[in-house]
C-alpha positions in Angstrom: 184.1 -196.4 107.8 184.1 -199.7 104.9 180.5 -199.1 104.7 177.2 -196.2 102.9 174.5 -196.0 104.3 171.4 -194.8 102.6 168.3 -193.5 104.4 164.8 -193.5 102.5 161.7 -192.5 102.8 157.9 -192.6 101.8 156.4 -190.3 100.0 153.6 -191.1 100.9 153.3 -190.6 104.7 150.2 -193.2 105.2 152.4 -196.3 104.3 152.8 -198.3 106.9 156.9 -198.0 106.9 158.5 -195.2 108.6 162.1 -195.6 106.7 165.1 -197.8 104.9 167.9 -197.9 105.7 170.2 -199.7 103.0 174.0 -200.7 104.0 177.0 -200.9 101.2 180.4 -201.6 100.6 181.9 -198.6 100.3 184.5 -200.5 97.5 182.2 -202.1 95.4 178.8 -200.5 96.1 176.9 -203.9 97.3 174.0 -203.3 99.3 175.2 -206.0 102.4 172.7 -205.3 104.6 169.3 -203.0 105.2 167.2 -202.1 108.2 163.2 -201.5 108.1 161.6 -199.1 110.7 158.0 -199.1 110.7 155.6 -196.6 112.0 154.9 -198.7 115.0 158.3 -198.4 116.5 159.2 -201.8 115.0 162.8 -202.4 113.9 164.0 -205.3 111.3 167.7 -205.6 110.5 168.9 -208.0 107.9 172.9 -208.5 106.9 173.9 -210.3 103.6 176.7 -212.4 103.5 178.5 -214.7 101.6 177.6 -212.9 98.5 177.4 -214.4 95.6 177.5 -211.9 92.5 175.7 -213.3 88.6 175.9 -216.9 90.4 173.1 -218.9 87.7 170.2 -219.9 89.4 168.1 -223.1 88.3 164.4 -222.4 87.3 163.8 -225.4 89.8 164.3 -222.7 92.2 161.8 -220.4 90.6 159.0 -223.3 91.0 156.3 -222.9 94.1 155.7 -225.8 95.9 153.4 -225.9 98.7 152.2 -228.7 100.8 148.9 -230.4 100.9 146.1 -228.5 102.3 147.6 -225.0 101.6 145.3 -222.7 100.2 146.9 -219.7 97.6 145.4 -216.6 97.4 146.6 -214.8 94.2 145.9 -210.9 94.6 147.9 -209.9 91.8 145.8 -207.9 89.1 145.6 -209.9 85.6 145.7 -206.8 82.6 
């Protein structure tokens, strides 16, 4: 009853996820937890807590460090 939930879907029926489900406060309209079904029958819940709303995050944070002997592939698309 304290909580929305929100059921999407693809458009596009060859992705590989069936649906998302989003959970909310019903108060304050934070998203606390979600749920992924895929189209293999797979299910992945995650719940948020200890919410932290416009806390400041360092850009240490922000800075990928991987260990020796990792190799990055970078897929993104430069313009």
């Amino acid at each position: 009853d304290k909580n929305i939930l929100v059921s999407l879907v693809p458009k596009n029926a060859e992705q590989g996820l069936a649906r998302l489900i989003l959970q909310a406060n019903k108060k304050n309209y934070q998203i606390t937890g979600s749920t992924v079904y895929d189209k293999l029958g797979n299910k992945t819940t995650i719940r948020f807590n200890q919410i932290q709303v416009n806390k400041k995050i360092s850009e240490e944070q922000f800075q990928l460090k991987t260990p020796p002997g990792v190799e990055i592939l970078d897929y993104t698309q430069t313009p």
